[in-house]
N, C-alpha and C positions, 0 to 999 in steps of 0.2 A: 478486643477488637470487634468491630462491628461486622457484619457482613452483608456484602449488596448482592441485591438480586436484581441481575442483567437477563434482561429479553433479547438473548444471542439472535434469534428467527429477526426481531425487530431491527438490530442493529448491523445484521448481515445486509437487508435488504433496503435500507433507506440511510445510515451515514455516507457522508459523501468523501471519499477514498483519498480525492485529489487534496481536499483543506487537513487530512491525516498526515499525508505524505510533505503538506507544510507547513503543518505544524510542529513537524523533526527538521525543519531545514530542509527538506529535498524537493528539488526547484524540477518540475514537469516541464516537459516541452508538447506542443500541440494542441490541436482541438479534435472536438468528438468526440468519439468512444476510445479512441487509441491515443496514451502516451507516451511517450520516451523520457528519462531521466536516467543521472548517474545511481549505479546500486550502494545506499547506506550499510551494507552490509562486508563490502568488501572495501578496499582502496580502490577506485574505480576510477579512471578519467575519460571513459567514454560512457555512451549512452549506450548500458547492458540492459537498462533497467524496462518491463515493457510493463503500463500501466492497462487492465480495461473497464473507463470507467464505468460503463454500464453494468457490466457484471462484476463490478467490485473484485476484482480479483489482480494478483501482480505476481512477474516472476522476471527473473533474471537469468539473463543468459547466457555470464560469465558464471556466477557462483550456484546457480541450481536454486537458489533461495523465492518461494513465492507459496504463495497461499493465499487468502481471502483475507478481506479487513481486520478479523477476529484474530489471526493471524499475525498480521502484521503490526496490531498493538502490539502481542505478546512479544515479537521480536526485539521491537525497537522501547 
């Protein structure tokens, strides 16, 4: 197997969080820096889920689950 070398610094601070999170199917609601959506993490029918996209970061406030971009590949 080959192995890649990821510039985690580069990728923390310029992928864009929101086309991540739709790229699994999970539909964001809002604009600006703050989103709301359902958490893929759990069976959810509300919106636990809080996105920010500025600081690339997301967490959930049913299941406790969030972290930073780098993160939430790994999850999902």
């Amino acid at each position: 197997m080959g192995r890649f070398d990821v510039d985690y610094p580069h990728v923390r601070s310029n992928a864009d969080i929101v086309a991540v999170f739709a790229g699994y199917n999970v539909a964001l609601r809002g604009d600006g820096e703050q989103r709301k959506g359902c958490c893929p993490f759990h069976d959810d029918d509300r919106t636990s889920l809080s996105v920010n996209v500025r600081k690339r970061l997301f967490n959930c406030h049913a299941c406790g689950t969030g972290g930073n971009i780098i993160k939430l590949v790994q999850l999902l």
